[in-house]
N, C-alpha and C positions, 0 to 999 in steps of 0.2 A: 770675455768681459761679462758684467753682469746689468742689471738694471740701470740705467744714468740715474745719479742723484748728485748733485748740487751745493756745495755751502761754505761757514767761515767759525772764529771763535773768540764768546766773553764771558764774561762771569760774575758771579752776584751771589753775596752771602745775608743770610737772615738771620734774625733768632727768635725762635718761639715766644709768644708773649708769657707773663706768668699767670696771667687770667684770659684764659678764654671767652670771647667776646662773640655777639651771634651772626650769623653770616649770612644776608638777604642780598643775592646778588638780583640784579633785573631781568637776568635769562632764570632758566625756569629753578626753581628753589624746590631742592633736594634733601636737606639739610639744614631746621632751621636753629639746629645744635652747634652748627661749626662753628670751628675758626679761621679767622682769616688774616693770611701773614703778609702785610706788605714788604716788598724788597723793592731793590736795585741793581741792574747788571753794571758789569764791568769787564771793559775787553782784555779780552788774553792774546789776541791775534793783532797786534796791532800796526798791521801792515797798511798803507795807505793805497794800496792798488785795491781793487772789484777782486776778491779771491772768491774760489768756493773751497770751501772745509767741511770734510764729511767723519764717519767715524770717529766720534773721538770715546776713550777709554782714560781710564782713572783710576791709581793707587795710592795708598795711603804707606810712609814712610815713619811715622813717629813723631813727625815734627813737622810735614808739608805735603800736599798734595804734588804728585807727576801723574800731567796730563799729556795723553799723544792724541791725535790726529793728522788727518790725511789733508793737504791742501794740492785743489785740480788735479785730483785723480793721481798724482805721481810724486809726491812731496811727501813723507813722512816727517813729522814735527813733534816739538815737546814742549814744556814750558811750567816750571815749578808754582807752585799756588799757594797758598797761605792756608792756614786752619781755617781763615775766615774766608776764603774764596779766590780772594785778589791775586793777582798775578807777582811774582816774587821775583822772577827772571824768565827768559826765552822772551818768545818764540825762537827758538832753537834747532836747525837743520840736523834729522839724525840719518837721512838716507834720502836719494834721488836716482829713481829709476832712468833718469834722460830718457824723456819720452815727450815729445811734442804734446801736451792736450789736446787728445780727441776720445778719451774715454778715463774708466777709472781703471787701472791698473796694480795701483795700490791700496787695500782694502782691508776691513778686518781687526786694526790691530786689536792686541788687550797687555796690559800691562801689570808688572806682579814687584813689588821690595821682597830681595832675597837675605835684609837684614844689614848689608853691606852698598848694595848696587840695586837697580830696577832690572826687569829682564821682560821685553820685551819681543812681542812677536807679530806679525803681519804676513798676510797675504799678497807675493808677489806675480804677478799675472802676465806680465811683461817678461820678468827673466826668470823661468825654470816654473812656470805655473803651483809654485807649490808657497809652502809659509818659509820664512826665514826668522833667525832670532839674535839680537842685538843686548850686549850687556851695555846698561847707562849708567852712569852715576847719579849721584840725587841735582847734580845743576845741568842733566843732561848732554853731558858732555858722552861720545860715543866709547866703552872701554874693548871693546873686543865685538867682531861680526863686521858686515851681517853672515850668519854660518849657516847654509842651504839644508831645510830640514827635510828633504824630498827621498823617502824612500818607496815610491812607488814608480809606475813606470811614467815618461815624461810629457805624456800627451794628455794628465789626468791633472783636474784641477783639484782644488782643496781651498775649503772655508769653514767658517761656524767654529773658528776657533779660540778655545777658552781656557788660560794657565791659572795654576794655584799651588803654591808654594808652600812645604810639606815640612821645612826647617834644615834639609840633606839636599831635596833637589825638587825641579818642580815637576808636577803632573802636566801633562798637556792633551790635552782631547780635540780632534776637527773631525771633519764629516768630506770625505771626497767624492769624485765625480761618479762613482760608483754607488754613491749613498754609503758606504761602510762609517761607523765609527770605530777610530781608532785611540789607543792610547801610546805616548810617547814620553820618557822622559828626561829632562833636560837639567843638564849641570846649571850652577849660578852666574855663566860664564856663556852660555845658551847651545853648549855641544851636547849632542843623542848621548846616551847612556842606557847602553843596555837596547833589548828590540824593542820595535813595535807589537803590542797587542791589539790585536783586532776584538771589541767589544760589543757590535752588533751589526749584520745589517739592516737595511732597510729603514737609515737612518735621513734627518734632513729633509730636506720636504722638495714635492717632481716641479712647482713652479717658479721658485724664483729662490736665490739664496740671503743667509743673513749670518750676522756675528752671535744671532744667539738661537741657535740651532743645538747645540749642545753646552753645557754648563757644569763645570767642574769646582767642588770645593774640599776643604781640607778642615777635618774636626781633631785635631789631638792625636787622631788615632789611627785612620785610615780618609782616602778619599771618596766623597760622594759623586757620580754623575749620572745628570738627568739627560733626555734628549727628547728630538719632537720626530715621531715617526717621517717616512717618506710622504704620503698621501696627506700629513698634520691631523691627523683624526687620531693620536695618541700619544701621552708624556710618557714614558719607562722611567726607571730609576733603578741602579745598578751601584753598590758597594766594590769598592775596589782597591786593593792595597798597593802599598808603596810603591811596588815594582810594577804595578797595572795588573796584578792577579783578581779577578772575579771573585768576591765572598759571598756565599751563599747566590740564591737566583735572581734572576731579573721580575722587577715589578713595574706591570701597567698603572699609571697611578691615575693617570684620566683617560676618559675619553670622548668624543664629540660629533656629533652630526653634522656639526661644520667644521670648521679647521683649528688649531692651533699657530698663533704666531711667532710669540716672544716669550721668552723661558728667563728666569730667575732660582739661581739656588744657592742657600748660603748652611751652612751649619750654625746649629743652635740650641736652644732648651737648655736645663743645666744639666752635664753630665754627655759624653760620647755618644755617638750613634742615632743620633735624630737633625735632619737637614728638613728646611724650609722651600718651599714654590710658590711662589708666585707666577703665572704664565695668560697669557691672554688667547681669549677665543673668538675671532671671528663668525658670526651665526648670519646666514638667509643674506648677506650681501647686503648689512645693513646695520648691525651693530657690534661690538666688540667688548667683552666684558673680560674682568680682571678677577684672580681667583686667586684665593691663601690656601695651600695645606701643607699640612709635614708628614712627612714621611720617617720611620725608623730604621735602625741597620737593614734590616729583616724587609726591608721597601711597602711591610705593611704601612697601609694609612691610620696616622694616628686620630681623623677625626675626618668627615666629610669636609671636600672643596668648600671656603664660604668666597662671595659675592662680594670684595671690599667695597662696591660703592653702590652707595645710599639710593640705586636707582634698581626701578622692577628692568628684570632678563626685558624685554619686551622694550625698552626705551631707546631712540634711535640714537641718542648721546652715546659717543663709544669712549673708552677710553684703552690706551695701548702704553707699551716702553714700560711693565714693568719692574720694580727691584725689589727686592727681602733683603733684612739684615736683621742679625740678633744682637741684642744691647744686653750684656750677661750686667750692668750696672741698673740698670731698668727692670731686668727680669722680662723683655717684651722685643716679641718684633715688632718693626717698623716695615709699612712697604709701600712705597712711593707708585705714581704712575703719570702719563699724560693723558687730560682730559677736554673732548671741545663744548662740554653743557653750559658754559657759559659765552661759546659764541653765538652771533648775531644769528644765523640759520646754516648749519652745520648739511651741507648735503650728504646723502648717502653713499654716494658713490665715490668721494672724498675724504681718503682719510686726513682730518689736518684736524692738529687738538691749540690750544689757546693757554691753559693752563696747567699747573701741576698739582697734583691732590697726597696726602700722605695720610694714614692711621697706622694708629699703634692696637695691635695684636694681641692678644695673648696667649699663653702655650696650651691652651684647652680650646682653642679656634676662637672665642668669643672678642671684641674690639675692647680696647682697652682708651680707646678715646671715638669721639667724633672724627669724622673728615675734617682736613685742613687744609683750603685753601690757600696755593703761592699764589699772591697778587703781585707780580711780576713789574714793575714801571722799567719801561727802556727810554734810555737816554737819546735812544736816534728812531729814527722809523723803522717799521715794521710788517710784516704780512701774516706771520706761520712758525707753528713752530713743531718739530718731528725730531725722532731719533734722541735716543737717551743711553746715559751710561751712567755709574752710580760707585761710589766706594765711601767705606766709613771710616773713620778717624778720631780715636777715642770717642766721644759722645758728639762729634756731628757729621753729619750723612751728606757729602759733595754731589749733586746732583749734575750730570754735561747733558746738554743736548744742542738740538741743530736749531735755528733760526733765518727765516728766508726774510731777507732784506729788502724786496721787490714783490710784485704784484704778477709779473710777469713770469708765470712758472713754465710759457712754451718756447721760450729763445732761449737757446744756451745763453748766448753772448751777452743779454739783458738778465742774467740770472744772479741772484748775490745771495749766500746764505753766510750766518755767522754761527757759532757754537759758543753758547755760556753755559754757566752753573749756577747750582744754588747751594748754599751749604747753612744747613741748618742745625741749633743745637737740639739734641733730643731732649724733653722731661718727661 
């Protein structure tokens, strides 16, 4: 088992305003250029029991968002979403480990449209310590699985796993108890095809695991994946074709005196062979800053790391959970994050963020807007809020994350967390 963590799931759509208005909030003002987006959540989990829901992940189908998440550690769940955020059907049962709650055993998942059906994968800890893969339909209804993807030996765990789907079959990349990253990949249907390729060691990081330890995407033409070394003191980035073959060499693309946490990679720019990062960095046990760069075929960097948010290295405000995504209709990336500079006195030793912040990019490193402030209104009370997941959907960008419903984060048994989203349109 891994860290205890807690929660539940809602969700809330925006839309950008079409004039930018300035943004003076009362906690310390960073930006007196911004924008600020008021919203609304809205639950997707609407179950009437204290649940906790963790993990949750998000794909875009053409027509709707499929969101899954984990409810009490042993429940995988689904639940269709609207362009505009809201919930369309589920909460939906698509696997149950039977396991009493006393930890998380189910963890991990991410989810991919293979065009037809979702193909879904998670982390099972309970039975065969290894991921599993489930094909869904878009009203998540179960079509075939769960099919045991374990082909290492059985005493070895596996996480940090991330699919992307290639138009034939999907790419699948995780990080096992060995640290190795490996490549697999998987019919639309969620059966191995073909071996594993082993891609690097000394992958994943020596103290604690997470679902975004390595990040795999798909450009046209071949697959991108990025990963966060063992120790986190460095991002690599590795080109890799269809059947998991290595093109050309492996490229360090950061690196850091303190650690790496959370990685983002999407492909972008116009034209093949250029993928985006976004990844957060932990420094001195006190702040956490959020970083844009792209990287080309070749894992040269196309421009220095920049800093997305409007605050000097040196500011105790962290911000973490971030995303990238390229808007080929925009010409720009966008890349989201969570932030706590506008809470009341944000402790150091605390990571717990309050807000979500977004700017738009451009393909020469330079911002192509101000920060933008989600001003978030929840309809029920609240504490916290951590853990993010992100997908795009013709021009707008569904944000999930976790939400602790309670004040009480040392009793399990008093512990309540929720999961919503945001979904925003881009301009």
């Amino acid at each position: 088992m891994t860290m205890k963590r807690l929660r539940v799931l809602l969700i809330l759509s925006i839309l950008l305003p079409e004039t930018a208005r300035a943004w003076n909030p009362s906690g310390p003002s960073i930006d007196g250029a911004g924008i600020l987006i008021n919203c609304t959540g809205n639950v997707v989990n609407n179950s009437k029991a204290r649940v906790q829901d963790h993990d949750p992940a998000l794909a875009w189908n053409g027509k709707a968002f499929g969101m899954v998440w984990v409810t009490d550690g042993t429940k995988l769940m689904f639940a269709s979403l609207g362009a505009d955020g809201k919930r369309v059907s589920g909460p939906r049962l698509l696997y149950d480990c039977h396991k009493p709650f006393d930890g998380y055993y189910i963890e991990y998942p991410d989810i991919v449209w293979t065009g037809a059906s979702y193909l879904v994968v998670y982390s099972d800890t309970y039975n065969g310590r290894t991921y599993f893969s489930l094909q869904v339909n878009a009203s998540g209804v179960v079509l075939n699985g769960p099919v045991n993807l374990k082909t290492e030996p059985s005493w070895t765990y596996e996480w940090g796993g991330s699919i992307a789907w290639n138009g034939t079959a999907a790419g699948f990349v995780y990080v096992n108890q060995d640290k190795n990253l490996y490549f697999k990949r998987l019919s639309k249907t969620g059966a191995l095809v073909g071996s594993k390729v082993l891609l690097a060691s000394n992958a994943g990081h020596a103290r604690y695991s997470s679902r975004y330890f390595a990040e795999i995407a798909w450009d046209g033409k071949e697959f991108g994946v990025a990963w966060i070394t063992q120790n986190g003191s460095a991002i690599n980035y590795q080109a890799v074709s269809a059947t998991g073959a290595p093109i050309g060499g492996r490229t360090s693309c950061a690196k850091t005196s303190g650690e790496f946490q959370y990685l983002s990679l999407a492909p972008g720019k116009s034209g093949p062979f250029t993928f985006a990062l976004a990844f957060s960095e932990y420094l001195m046990n006190v702040r956490t800053v959020v970083y844009f760069a792209q990287v080309a075929r070749t894992g040269k960097l196309l421009h220095k790391a920049v800093n997305v948010r409007n605050l000097p290295l040196a500011s105790r405000y962290t911000g973490n959970w971030p995303h990238v995504f390229w808007l080929a209709s925009k010409g720009a990336y966008y890349v989201a994050w969570q932030d706590n500079r506008t809470s009341p006195d944000p402790e150091s030793d605390i990571t717990s963020y309050y807000n979500f912040f977004l700017r738009k990019v451009k393909t020469n490193g330079t911002f192509g807007s101000a920060e933008m402030m989600l001003n978030v209104a929840f309809k029920d009370p609240g504490y916290n809020i951590f853990e993010c997941t992100a997908a795009l959907g013709g021009s707008r960008l569904c944000l999930g994350f976790i939400r602790a419903m309670s004040t009480n984060l040392t009793d399990p048994k008093q512990r309540h967390y929720r999961a919503h989203s945001v979904s925003v349109t881009a301009r």
